[in-house]
PDB file of N, H, CA, C and O in Angstrom:
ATOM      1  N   UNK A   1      53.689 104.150  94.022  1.00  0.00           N
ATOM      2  CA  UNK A   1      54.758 103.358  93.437  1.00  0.00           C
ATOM      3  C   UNK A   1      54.167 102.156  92.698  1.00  0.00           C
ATOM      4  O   UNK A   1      54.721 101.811  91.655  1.00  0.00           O
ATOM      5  N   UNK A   2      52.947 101.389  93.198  1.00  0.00           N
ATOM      6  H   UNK A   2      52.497 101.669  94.046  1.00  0.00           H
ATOM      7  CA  UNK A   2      52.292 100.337  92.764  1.00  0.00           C
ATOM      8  C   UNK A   2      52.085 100.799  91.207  1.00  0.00           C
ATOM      9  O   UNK A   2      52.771 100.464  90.241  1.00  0.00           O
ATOM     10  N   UNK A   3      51.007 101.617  91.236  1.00  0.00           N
ATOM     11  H   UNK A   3      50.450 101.889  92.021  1.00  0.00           H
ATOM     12  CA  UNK A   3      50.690 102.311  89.928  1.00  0.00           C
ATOM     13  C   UNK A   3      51.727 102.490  88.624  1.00  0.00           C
ATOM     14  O   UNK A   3      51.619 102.091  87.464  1.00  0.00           O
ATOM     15  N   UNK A   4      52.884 103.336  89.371  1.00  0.00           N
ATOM     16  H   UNK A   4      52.971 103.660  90.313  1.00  0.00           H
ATOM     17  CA  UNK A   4      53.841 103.437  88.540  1.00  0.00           C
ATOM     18  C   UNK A   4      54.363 102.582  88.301  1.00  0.00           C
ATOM     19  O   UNK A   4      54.971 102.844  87.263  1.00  0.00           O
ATOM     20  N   UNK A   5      54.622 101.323  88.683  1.00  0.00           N
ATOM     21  H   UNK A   5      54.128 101.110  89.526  1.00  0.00           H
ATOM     22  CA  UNK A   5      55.314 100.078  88.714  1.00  0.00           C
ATOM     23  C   UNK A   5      54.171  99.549  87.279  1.00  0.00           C
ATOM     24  O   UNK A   5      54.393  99.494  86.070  1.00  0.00           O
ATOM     25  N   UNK A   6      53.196  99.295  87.919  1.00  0.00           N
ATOM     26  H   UNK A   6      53.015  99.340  88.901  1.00  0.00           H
ATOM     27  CA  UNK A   6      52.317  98.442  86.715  1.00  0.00           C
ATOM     28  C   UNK A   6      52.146  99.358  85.529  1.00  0.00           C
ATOM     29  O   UNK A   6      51.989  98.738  84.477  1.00  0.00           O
ATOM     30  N   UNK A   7      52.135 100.541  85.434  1.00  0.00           N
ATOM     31  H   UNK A   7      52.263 101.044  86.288  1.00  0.00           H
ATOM     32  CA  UNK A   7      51.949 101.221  83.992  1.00  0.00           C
ATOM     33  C   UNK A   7      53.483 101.567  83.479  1.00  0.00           C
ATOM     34  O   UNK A   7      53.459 102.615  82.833  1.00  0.00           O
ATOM     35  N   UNK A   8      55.033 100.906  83.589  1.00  0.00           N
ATOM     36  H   UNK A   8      55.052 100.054  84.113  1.00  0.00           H
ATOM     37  CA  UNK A   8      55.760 101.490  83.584  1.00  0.00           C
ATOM     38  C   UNK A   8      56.506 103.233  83.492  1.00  0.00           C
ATOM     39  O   UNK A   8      57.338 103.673  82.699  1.00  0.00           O
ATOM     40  N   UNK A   9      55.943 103.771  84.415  1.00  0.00           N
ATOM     41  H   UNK A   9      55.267 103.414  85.060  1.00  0.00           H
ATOM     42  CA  UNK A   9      56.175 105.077  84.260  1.00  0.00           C
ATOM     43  C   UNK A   9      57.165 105.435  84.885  1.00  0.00           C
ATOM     44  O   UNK A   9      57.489 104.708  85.824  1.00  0.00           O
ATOM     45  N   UNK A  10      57.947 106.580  84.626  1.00  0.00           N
ATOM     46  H   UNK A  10      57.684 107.171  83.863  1.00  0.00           H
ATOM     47  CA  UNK A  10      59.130 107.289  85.904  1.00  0.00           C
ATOM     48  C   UNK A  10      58.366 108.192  86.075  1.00  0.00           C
ATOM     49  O   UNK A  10      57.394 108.527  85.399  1.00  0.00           O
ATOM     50  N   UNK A  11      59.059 108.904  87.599  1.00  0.00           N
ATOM     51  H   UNK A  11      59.849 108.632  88.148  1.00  0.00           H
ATOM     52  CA  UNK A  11      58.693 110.511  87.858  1.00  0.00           C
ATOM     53  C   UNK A  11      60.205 110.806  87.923  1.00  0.00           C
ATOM     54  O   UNK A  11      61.284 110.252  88.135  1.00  0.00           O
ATOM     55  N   UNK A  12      59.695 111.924  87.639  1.00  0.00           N
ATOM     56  H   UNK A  12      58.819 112.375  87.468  1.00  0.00           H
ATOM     57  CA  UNK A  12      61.162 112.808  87.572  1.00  0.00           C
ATOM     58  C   UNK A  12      60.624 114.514  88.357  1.00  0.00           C
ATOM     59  O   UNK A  12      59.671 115.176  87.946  1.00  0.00           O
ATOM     60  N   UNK A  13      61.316 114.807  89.246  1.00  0.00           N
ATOM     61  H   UNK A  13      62.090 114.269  89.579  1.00  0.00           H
ATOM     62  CA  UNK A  13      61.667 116.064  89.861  1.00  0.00           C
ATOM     63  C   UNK A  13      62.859 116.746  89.219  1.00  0.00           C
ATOM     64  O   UNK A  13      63.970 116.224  89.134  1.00  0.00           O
ATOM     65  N   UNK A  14      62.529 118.007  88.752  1.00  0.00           N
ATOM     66  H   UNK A  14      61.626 118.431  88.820  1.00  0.00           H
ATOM     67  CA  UNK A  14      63.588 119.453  88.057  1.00  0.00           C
ATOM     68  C   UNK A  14      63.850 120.396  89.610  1.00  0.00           C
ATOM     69  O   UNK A  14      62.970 120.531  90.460  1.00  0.00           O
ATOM     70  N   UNK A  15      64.770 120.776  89.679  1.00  0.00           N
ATOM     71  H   UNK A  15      65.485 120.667  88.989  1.00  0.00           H
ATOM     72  CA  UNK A  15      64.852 121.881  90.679  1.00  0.00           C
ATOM     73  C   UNK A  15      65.606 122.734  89.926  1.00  0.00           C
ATOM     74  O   UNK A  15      66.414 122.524  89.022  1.00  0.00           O
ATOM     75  N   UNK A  16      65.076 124.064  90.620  1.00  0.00           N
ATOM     76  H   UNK A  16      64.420 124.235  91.354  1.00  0.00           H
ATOM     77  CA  UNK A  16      65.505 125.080  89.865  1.00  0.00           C
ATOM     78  C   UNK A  16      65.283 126.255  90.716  1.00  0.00           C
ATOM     79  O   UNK A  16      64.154 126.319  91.205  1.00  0.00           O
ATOM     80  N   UNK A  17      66.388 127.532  91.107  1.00  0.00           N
ATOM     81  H   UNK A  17      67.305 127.480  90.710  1.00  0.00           H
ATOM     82  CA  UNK A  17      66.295 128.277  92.613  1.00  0.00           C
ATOM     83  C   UNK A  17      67.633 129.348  92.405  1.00  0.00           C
ATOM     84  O   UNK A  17      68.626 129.396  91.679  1.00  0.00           O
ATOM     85  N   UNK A  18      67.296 129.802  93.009  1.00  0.00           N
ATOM     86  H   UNK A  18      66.489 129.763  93.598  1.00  0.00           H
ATOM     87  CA  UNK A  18      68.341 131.231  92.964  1.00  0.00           C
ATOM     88  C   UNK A  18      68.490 132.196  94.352  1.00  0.00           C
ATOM     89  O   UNK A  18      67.444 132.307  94.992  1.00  0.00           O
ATOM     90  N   UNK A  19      69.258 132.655  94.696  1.00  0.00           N
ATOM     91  H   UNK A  19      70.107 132.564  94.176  1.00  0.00           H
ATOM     92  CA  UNK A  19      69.377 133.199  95.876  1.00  0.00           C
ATOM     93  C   UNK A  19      69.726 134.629  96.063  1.00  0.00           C
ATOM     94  O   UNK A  19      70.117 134.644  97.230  1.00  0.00           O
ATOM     95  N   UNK A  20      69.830 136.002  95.546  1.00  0.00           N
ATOM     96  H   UNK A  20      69.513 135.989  94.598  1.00  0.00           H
ATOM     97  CA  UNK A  20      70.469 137.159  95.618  1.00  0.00           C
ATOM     98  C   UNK A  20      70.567 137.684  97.071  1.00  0.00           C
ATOM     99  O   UNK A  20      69.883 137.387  98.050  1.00  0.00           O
ATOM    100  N   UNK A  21      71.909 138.800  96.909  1.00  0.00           N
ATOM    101  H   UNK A  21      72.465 139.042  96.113  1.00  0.00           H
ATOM    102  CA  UNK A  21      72.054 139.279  98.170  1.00  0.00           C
ATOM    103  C   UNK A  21      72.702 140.772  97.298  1.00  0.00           C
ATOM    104  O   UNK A  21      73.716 140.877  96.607  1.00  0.00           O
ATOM    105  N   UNK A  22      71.903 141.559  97.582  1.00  0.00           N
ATOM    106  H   UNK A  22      71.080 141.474  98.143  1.00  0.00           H
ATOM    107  CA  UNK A  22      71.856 142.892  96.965  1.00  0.00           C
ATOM    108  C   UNK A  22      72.379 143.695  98.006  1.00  0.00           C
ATOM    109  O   UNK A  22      72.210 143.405  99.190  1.00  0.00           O
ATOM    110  N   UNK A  23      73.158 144.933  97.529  1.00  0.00           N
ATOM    111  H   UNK A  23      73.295 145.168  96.566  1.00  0.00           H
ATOM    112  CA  UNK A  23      73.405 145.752  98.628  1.00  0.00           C
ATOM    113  C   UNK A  23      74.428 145.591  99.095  1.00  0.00           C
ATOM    114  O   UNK A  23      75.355 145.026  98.514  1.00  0.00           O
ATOM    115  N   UNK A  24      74.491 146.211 100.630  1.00  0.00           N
ATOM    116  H   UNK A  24      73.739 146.670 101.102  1.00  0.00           H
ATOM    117  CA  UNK A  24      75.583 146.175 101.530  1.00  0.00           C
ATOM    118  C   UNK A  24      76.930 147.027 100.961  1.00  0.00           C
ATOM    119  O   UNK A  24      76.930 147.549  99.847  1.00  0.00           O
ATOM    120  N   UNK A  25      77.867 147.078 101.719  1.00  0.00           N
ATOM    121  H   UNK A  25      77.867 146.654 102.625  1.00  0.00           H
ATOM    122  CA  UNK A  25      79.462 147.191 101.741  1.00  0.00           C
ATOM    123  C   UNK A  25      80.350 146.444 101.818  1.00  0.00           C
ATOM    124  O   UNK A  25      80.609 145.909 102.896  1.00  0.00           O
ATOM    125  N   UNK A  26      81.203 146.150 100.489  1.00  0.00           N
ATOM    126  H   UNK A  26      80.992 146.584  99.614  1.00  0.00           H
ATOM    127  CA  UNK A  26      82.088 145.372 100.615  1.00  0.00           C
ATOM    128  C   UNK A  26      83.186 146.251  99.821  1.00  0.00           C
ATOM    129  O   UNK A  26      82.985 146.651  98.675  1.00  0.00           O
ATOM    130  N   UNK A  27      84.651 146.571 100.721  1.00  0.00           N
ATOM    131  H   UNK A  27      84.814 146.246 101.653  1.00  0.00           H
ATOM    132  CA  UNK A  27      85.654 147.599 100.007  1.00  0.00           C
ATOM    133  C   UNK A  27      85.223 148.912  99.824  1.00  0.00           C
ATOM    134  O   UNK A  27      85.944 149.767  99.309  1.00  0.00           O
ATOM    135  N   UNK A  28      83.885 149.161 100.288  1.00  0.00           N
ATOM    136  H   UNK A  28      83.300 148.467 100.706  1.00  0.00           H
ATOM    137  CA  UNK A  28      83.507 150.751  99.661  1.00  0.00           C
ATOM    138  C   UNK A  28      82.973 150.769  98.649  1.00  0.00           C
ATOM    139  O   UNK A  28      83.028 151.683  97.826  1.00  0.00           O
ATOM    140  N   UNK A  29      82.135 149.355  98.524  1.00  0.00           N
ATOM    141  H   UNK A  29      82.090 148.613  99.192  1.00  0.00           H
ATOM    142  CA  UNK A  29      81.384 149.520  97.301  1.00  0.00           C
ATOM    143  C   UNK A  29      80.529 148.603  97.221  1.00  0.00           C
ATOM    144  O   UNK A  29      80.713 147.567  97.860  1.00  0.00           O
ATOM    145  N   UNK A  30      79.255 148.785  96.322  1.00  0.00           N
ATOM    146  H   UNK A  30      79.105 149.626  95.803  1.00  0.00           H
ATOM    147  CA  UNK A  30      77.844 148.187  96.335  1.00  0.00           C
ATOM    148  C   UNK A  30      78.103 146.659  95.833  1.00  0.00           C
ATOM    149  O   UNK A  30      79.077 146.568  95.085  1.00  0.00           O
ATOM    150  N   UNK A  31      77.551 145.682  96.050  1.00  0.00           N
ATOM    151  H   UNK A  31      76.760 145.756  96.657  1.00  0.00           H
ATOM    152  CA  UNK A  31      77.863 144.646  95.440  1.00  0.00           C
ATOM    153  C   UNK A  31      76.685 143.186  95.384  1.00  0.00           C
ATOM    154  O   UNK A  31      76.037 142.631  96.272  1.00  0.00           O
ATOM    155  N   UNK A  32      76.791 142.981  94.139  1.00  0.00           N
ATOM    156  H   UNK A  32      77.317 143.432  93.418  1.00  0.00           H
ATOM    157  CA  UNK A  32      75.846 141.730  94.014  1.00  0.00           C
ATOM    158  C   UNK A  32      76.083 140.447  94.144  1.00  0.00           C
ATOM    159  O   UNK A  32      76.691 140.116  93.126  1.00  0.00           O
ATOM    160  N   UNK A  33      75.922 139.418  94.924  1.00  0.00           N
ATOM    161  H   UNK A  33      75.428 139.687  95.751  1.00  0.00           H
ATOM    162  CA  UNK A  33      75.995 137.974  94.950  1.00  0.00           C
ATOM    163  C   UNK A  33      74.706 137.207  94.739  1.00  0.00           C
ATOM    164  O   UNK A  33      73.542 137.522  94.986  1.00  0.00           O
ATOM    165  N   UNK A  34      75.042 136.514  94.406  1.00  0.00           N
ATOM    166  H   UNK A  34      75.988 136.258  94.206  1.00  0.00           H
ATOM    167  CA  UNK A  34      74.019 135.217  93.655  1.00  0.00           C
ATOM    168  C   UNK A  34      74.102 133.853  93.785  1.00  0.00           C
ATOM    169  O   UNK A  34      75.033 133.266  93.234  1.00  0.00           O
ATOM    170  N   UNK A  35      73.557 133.453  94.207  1.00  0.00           N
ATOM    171  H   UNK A  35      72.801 133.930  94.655  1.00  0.00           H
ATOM    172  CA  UNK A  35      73.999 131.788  94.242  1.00  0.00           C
ATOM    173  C   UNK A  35      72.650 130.653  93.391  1.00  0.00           C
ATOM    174  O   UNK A  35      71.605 130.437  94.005  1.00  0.00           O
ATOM    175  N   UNK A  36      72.833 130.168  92.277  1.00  0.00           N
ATOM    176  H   UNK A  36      73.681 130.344  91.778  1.00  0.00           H
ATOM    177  CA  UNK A  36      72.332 129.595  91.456  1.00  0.00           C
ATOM    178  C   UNK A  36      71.989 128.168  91.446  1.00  0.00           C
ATOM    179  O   UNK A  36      72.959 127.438  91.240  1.00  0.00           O
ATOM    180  N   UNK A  37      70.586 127.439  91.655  1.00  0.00           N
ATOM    181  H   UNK A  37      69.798 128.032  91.822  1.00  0.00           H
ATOM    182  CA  UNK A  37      70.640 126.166  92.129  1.00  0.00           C
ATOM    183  C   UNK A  37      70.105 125.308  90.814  1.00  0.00           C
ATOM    184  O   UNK A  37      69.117 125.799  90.267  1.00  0.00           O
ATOM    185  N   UNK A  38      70.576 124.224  90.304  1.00  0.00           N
ATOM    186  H   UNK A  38      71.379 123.825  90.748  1.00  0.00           H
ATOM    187  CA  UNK A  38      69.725 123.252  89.612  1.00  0.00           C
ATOM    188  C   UNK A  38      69.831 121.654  89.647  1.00  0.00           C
ATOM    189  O   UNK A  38      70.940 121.348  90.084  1.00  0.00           O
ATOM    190  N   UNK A  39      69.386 121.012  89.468  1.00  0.00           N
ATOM    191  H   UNK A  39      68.485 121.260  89.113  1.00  0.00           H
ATOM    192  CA  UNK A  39      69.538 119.350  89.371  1.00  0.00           C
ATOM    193  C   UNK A  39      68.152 118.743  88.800  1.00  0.00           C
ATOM    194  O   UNK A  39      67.343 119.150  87.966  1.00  0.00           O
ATOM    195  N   UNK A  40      68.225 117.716  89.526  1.00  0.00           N
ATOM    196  H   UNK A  40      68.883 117.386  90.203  1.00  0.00           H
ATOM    197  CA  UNK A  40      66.979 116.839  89.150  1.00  0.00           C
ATOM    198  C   UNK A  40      67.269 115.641  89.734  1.00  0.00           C
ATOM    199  O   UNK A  40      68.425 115.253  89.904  1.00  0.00           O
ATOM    200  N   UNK A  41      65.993 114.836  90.154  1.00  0.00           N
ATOM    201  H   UNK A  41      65.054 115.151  90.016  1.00  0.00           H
ATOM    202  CA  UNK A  41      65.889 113.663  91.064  1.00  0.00           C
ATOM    203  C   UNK A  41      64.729 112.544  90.317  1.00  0.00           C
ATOM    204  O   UNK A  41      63.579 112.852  90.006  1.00  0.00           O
ATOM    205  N   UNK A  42      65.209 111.530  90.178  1.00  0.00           N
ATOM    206  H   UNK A  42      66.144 111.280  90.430  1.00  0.00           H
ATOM    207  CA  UNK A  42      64.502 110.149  89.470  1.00  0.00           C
ATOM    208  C   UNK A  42      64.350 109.007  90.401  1.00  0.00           C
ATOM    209  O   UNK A  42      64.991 108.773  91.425  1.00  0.00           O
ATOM    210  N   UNK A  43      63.455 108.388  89.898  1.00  0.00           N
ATOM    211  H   UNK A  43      62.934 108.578  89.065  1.00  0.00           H
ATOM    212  CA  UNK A  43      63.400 106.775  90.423  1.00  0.00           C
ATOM    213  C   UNK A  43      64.695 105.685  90.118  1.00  0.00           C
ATOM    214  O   UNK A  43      65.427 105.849  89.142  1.00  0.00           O
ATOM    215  N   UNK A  44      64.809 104.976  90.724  1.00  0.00           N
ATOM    216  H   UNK A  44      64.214 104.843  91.517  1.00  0.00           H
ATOM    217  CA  UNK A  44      65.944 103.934  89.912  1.00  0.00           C
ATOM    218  C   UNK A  44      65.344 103.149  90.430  1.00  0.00           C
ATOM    219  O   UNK A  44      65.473 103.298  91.645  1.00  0.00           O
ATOM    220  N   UNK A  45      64.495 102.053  90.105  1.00  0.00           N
ATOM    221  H   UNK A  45      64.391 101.932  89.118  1.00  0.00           H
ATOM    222  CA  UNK A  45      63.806 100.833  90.621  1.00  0.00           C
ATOM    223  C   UNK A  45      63.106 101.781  91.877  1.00  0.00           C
ATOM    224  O   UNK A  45      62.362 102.761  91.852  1.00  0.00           O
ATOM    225  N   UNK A  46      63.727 100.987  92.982  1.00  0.00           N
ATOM    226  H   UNK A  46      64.332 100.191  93.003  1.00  0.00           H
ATOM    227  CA  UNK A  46      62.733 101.725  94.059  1.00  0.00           C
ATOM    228  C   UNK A  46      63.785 103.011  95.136  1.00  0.00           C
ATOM    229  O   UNK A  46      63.527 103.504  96.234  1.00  0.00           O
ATOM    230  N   UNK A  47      64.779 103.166  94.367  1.00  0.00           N
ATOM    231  H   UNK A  47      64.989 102.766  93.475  1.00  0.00           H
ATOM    232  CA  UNK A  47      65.738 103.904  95.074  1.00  0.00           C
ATOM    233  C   UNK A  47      65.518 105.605  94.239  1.00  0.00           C
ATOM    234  O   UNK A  47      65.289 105.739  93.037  1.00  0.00           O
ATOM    235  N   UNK A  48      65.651 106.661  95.163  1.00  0.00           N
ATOM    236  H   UNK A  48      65.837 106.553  96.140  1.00  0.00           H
ATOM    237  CA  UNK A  48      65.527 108.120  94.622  1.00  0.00           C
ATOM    238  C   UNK A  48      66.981 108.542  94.658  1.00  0.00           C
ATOM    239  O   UNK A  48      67.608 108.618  95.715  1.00  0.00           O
ATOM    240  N   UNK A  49      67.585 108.862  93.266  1.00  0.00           N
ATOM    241  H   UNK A  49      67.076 108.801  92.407  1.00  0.00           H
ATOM    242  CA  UNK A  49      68.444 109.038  92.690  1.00  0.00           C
ATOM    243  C   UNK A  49      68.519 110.476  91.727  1.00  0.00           C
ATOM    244  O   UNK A  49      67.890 110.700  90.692  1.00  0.00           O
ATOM    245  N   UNK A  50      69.532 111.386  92.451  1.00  0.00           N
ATOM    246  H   UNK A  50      70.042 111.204  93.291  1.00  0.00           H
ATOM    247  CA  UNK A  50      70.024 112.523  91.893  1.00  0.00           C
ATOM    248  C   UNK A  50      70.753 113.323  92.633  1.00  0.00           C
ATOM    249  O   UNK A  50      71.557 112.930  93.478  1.00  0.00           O
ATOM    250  N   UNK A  51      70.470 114.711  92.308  1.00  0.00           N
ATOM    251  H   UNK A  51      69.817 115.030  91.621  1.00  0.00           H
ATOM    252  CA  UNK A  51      72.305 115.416  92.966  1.00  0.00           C
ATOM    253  C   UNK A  51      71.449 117.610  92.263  1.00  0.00           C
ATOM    254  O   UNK A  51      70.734 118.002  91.341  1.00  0.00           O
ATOM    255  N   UNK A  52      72.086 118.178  93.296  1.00  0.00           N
ATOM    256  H   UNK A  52      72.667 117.859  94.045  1.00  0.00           H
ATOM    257  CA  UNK A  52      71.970 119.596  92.936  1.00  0.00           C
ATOM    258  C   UNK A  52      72.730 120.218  92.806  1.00  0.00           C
ATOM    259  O   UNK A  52      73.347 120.267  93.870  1.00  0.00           O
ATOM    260  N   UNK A  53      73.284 120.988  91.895  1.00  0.00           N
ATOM    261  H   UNK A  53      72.783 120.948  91.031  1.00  0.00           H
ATOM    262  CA  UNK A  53      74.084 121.873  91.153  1.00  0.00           C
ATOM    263  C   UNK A  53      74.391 123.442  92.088  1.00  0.00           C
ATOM    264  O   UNK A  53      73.462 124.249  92.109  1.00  0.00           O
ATOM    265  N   UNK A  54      75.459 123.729  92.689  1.00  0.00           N
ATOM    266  H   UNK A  54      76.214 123.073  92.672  1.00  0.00           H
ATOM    267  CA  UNK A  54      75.238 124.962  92.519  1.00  0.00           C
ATOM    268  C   UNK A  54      76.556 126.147  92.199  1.00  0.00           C
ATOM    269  O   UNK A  54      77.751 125.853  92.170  1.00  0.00           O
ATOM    270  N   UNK A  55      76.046 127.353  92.004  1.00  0.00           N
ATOM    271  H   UNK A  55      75.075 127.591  92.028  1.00  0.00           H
ATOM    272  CA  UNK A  55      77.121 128.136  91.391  1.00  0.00           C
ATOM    273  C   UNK A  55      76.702 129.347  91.849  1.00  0.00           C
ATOM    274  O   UNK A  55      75.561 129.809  91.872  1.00  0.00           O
ATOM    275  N   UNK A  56      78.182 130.023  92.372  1.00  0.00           N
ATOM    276  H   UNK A  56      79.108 129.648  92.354  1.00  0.00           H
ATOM    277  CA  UNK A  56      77.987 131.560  92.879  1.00  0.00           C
ATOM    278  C   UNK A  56      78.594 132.360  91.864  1.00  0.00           C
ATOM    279  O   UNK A  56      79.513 132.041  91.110  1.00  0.00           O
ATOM    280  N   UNK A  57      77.827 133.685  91.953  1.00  0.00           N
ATOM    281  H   UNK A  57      77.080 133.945  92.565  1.00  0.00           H
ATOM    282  CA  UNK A  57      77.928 134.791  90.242  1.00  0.00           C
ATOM    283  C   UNK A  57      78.169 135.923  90.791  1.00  0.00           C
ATOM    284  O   UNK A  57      78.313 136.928  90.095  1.00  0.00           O
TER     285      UNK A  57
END
């Protein structure tokens, strides 16, 4: 944090993730689920600030 402080730099974290569930029986029939992850996480002064996204397909 020192470092980054004196050279003004941010870090920044991407997330990015996916989950499938192939197969099985549902009604008598084959079926795909998915669950889809993304966000991203930053510095704000000295506080870690962000949030993750997700969506089922």
């Amino acid at each position: 944090m020192k470092f980054r402080n004196e050279n003004n730099l941010n870090i920044v974290w991407t997330v990015l993730g996916e989950k499938q569930i192939i197969g099985g029986r549902l009604f008598g029939t084959n079926y795909l689920e998915q669950l889809e992850l993304s966000g991203a996480y930053y510095f704000d002064n000295e506080e870690l600030k962000g949030a993750i996204n997700t969506t089922n397909t």
